[in-house]
Every structure is written in structure tokens, then in C-alpha cells.
N, C-alpha and C positions, 0 to 999 in steps of 0.2 A: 233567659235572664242572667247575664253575668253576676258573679258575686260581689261587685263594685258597685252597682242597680240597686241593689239591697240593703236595708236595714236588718241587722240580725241579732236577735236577745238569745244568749243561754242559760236554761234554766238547770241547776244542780238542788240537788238533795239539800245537801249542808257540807259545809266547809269546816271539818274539823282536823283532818291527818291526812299524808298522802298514799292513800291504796290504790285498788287497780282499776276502782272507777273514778279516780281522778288521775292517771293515767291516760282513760280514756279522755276525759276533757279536757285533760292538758293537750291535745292532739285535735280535738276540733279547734280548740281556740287559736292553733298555729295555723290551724284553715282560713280561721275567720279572727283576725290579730285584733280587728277593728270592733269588734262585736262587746255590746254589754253585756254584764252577767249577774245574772240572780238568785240568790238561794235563801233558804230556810235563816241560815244563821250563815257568820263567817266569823272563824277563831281561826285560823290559819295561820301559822307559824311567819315569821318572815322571811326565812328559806325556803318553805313550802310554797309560801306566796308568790314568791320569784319566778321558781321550777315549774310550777302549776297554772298561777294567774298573769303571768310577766310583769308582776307587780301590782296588777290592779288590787283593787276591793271589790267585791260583791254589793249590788243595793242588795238588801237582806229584809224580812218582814219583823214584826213587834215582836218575836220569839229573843230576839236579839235583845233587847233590853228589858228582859223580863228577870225578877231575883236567879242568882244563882247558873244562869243562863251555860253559862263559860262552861262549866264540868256538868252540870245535868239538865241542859235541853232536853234532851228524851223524854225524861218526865212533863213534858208539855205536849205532850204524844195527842192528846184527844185534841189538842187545837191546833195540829199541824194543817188538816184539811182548809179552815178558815184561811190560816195565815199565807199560804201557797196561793189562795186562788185573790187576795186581799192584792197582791204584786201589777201594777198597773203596766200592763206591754201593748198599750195600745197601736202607739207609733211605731209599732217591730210591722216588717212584712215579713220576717222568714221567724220564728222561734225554734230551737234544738232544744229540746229536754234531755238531759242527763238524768235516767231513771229509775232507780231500785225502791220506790216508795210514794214520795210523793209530789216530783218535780212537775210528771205527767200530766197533774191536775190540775195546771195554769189555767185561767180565764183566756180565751182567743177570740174571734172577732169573723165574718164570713171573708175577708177582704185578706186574713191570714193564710199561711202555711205552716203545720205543726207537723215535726218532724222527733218523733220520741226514741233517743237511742235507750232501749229496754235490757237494763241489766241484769231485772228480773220483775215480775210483778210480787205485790210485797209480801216475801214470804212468811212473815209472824200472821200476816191476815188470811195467808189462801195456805198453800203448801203446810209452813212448820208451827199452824194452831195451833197441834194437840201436843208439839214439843216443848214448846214456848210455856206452855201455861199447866202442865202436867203436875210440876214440881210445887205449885204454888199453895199459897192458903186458902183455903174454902170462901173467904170472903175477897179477900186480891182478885183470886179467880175469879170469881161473880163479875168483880167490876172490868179487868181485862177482858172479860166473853161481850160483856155490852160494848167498851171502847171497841172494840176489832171486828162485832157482827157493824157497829156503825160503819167501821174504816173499810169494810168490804164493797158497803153500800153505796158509800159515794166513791169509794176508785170504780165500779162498775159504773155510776151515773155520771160521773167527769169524762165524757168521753169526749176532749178534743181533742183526740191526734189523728192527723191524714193520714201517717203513714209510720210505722212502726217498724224499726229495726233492731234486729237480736243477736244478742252477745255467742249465741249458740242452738244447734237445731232442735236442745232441749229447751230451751226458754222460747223458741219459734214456737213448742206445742204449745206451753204453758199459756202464752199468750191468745195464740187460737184459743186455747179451751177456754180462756177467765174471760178476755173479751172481743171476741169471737170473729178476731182480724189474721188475715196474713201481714209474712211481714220479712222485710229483706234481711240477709243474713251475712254481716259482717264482725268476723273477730275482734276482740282486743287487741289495740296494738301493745306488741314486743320489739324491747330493743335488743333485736338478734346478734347487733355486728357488737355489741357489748359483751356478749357474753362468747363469742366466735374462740375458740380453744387454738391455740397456738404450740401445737408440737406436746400438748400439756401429758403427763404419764397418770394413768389413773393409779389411785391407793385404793389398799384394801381396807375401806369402809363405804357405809349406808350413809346417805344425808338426807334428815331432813328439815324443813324451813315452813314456820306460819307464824301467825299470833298464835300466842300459845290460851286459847280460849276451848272452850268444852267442844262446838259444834267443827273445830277445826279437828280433834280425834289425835292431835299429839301425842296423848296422854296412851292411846290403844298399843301405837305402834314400839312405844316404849315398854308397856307390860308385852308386847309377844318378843321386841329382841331382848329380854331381861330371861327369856325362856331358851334362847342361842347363844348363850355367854362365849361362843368361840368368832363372833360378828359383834364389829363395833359400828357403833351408830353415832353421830355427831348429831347434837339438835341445835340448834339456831330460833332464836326468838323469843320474845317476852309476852307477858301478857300475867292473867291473872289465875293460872294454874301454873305459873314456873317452879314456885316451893313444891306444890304438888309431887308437882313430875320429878323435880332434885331430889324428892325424900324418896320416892320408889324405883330412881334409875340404879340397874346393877352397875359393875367395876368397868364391865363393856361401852358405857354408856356416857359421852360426852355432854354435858350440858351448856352451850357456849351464850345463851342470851343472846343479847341484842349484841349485833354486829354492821359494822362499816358494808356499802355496797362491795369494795373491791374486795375487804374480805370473804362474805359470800359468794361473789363471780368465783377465789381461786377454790373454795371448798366445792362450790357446786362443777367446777371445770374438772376437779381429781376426784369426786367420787363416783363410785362403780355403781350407784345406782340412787336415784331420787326416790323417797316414800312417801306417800299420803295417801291419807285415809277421810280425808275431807269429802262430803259429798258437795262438787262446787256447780256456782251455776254456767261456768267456763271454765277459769284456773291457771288464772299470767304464769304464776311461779311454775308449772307443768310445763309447759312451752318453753320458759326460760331453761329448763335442764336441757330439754333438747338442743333447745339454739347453743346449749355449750359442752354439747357430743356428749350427755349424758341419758341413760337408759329412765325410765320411770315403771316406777312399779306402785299403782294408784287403786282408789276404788272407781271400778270402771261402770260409773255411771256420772249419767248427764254432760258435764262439760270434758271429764275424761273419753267419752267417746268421739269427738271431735279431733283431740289431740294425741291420745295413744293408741297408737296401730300398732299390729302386729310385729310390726319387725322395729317397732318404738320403744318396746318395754312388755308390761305384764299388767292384767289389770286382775283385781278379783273383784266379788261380787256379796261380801258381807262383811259389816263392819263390827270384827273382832278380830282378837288376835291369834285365833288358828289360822284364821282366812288370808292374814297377813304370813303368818311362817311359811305356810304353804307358799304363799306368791311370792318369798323370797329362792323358796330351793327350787321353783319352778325358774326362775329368774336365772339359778347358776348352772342350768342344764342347757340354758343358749347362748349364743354368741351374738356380738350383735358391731357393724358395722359405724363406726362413727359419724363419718360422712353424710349416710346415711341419715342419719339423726338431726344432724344440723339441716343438712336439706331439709327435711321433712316441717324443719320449723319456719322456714324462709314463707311458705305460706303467712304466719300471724306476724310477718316484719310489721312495722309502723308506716313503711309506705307503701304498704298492700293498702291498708287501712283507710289512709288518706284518698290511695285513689279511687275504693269501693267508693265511701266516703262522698265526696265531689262527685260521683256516676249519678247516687242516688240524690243528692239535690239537683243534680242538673235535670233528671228526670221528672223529679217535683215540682219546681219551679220555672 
């Protein structure tokens, strides 16, 4: 069945900023140009709109005109189940879920094809419970343990997806384990030839780059190079630990915020080595050093084992910051091929993507 044959709905999370799962959907919808799309909410910038939706809007469910909606959706977290499966896609024959929560949980039809690109199953409900709600008050707690044993309940009992595809061969397990499918294995796409290094000379410093939030571990890599004051490290990113991290970085220690793409491409093109300490469930920004001849030195689990190899960089295996210093002087005792590196990223290009991508609908449908 050609993709012209077809009726096709995409379903996303929510549309709030553009990360590396809208990344991803900005990349089917170039597939499928023609296709409607649905999600939770859509606040979506009008730049982001462009880049992301080619302009369109989202039909969106009642989550959207509910008080306060704009900045804290989230807090409508116990009726997101409702309001996802409330979305009427009758008239679709092909559905794509864009999925880290609760896209996956669409209403389908036996005359459908449901195709769920899985960026992860939703980690506050399976995975990161006891992280998520550790910190909390005795009585918050209480009612977070009943919203998330419900939210487990029905992402296990919402099961309409034919066929399930994963961001990485760690969320391949995840998925086997939570509901009990294989599932084909397509990276994220990266825009490699973006970040392609030109003749560029490496400087001697560290870069690294995220939202500067808790579970990203910003905060780690900055207290172990505050401990090598003769290694300077450049951070890149905002979020809601930047005072944090500015009040405890040493003299070594660059804080640059929020930065322009091109600015990041030339820092991430001249630094001798990318850090993160992120446990991700794949990891754009990881690939992206590569694709710009740069080394990574990561926590090497889950989506870092897909992307850091041996002759990629350095991975360790616990998140503090001896584990980090170690993985830097392990780092300056090898050499490492540039070439090499960008190759090695040509794998997660964007039109790998596309044409995994189109294999597995064609085989679907």
C-alpha cells in the first residue's frame, strides 16, 4: 500500500519546546507532509511551529483549555489517560504515535494500523518511581503512588500498538519487559552534515551541553572538574539548577547558558572531549559530538551503549564524580581518530532514519 493510499494521523505527547522527540516527529512528518496531528496540548512557539509542524496546529484534547493549561499542564497528569484516548482517529488507516508517555494510548479500530515510535515507556511510572517521588511529602507521596500504580494500569491495558519501534536496544528491553512485545530498532535521527568539522583545530577544554535540570547530572560533572582545576570545562545550557551550578563552579569552570545552534556546533566542533553523565534513553546530543569529530566521555549505560564505542570515547559506570575524573585521565591516555568519529555517527544521519523509517511501514502496511 503506497503512502498516497493512506490516511495517516500522528499522535505526540504534547507540544511544548523542541527536544529530541520532536526532532523525531519533525522527521516523520517530512515523511508523511500530508498527515494530521494530535496531541495532548500544543503551546508551540511560532518558530518551533514552523521547524517542527510546517506550520500546522495540533487538534489537541480539553487538557488544552483547562485554567493555567499554558505553564502547568503536567498538573493534569491523572487525566491525561482520559484525554488521549477522548481524540477521535476514526477515519486514519495508518496511526504513528510519537511516544514517551501517553501518545501510545490512542483509541484504534480492527480496520487500523498502529505504529508506536517508543521513546521510552513512561519512566516516572515504571523505571524512575522510587526517584520521582523519594523526595516528596508523606501525604503528596500517597497521592503520586495511587496517580502512577493507576497510570501503570492502563499504559499496560491500552494495548493498541501493532507494532512497536525503539529509540535504542535499551528501551527494545524496556519495552519487552513492561509490555511484553518485540520491536524494530531505529535511532533518532541526527543532523550529521550540520555538525561535519571543517579543517576545525581542537582547544584544550571539556564541553558540556543539556538542560541544566537534576536527572540531566550537570551539576556531578561540574563538582569532579571543580576537583582538576588545571581542566577547563565550558557548560552550555539553562534550566532550573543554572544559579546552582554558577554558585559552585571553580575559576576553571565556564558557564555559558543558553546558546545560539551555531554557537554550540563551533564549541562542540573544538572541544577535546563531550561529557555527560545523563543516564539517557538514547542521547541526540552524544551523536551529535561525534558527527562533529568529537570524543565523548559518558555514563555508559542504556542509550550510551549504542552510541559510544571503543574507539568513540570513554564510558564509566557510576554517577559521581570520582567516576567522572577517572574517565577523564582515562580519556588523555588515548588517542583517537577524527574520521573515525564522524564515521561512526553517519549511522544515526536523518536519512538512515527515513529510510529504516518507510522499510517498516512498508512492511506494515
Amino acid at each position: 500500500m503506497g503512502e498516497e493510499a493512506i490516511k495517516v494521523a500522528v499522535v505526540h505527547d504534547w507540544l511544548v519546546t523542541r527536544g529530541g522527540a520532536e526532532r523525531v516527529l519533525q522527521e516523520i512528518l517530512a515523511l508523511f507532509p500530508d498527515a494530521d496531528i494530535f496531541s495532548l496540548v500544543d503551546f508551540l512557539s511560532l518558530q518551533d511551529r514552523q521547524e517542527i509542524l510546517q506550520g500546522k496546529r495540533a487538534t489537541t484534547t480539553f487538557i488544552q483549555h483547562l485554567p493555567f493549561a499554558k505553564k502547568h499542564f503536567r498538573n493534569y497528569l491523572p487525566l491525561f489517560p482520559k484525554a488521549i484516548q477522548s481524540l477521535d482517529l476514526n477515519e486514519y488507516d495508518l496511526i504513528i504515535s510519537s511516544s514517551w508517555a501517553f501518545a501510545k494510548g490512542v483509541k484504534t479500530h480492527k480496520n487500523q494500523k498502529h505504529i508506536c515510535y517508543c521513546h521510552t515507556p513512561i519512566r516516572y511510572a515504571w523505571d524512575l518511581y522510587e526517584e520521582y517521588t523519594k523526595n516528596l511529602p508523606p501525604i503528596k507521596k500517597q497521592i503520586v503512588k495511587l496517580t502512577l500504580a493507576y497510570i501503570r494500569h492502563w499504559d499496560k491495558k491500552s494495548d493498541n500498538v501493532d507494532v512497536f519501534i525503539a529509540n535504542s536496544r535499551c528501551v527494545a528491553k524496556r519495552i519487552e519487559r513492561i509490555y511484553g512485545k518485540k520491536s524494530y530498532l531505529i535511532h533518532p535521527p541526527v543532523d550529521v552534515k550540520r555538525f561535519k568539522p571543517e579543517e576545525v583545530e581542537k582547544e584544550d577544554f571539556y564541553l558540556t551541553l543539556s538542560r541544566l535540570v537534576p536527572y540531566k547530572k550537570t551539576k556531578l560533572i561540574v563538582e569532579a572538574f571543580n576537583q582538576m582545576p588545571q581542566k577547563k570545562l565550558i557548560v552550555i545550557g539553562t534550566g532550573e539548577e543554572l544559579e546552582s551550578i554558577k554558585s559552585i563552579a571553580k575559576d576553571n569552570i565556564t558557564i555559558l547558558g543558553y546558546q545560539s545552534d551555531e554557537v554550540v556546533k563551533s564549541y562542540m566542533q573544538k572541544a577535546k572531549a563531550f561529557v555527560y553523565a545523563a543516564l539517557e534513553d538514547f542521547g541526540i546530543v552524544m551523536a551529535e559530538a561525534l558527527a562533529a569529530g568529537t570524543p565523548v566521555i559518558a555514563y555508559g549505560k542504556c542509550g550510551a551503549i549504542d552510541i559510544v564505542c571503543d574507539e568513540c570515547g570513554v564510558k564509566f559506570f557510576s554517577q559521581d564524580s570520582k567516576a567522572v575524573i577517572e574517565a577523564v585521565k582515562s580519556f588523555e591516555q588515548k588517542s583517537f581518530d577524527y574520521q573515525k568519529l564522524i564515521q561512526s555517527a553517519i549511522q544515526f544521519d536523518k536519512e538512515n532514519f527515513r529510510k529504516k523509517f518507510i522499510k517498516v511501514i512498508n512492511e506494515v502496511c
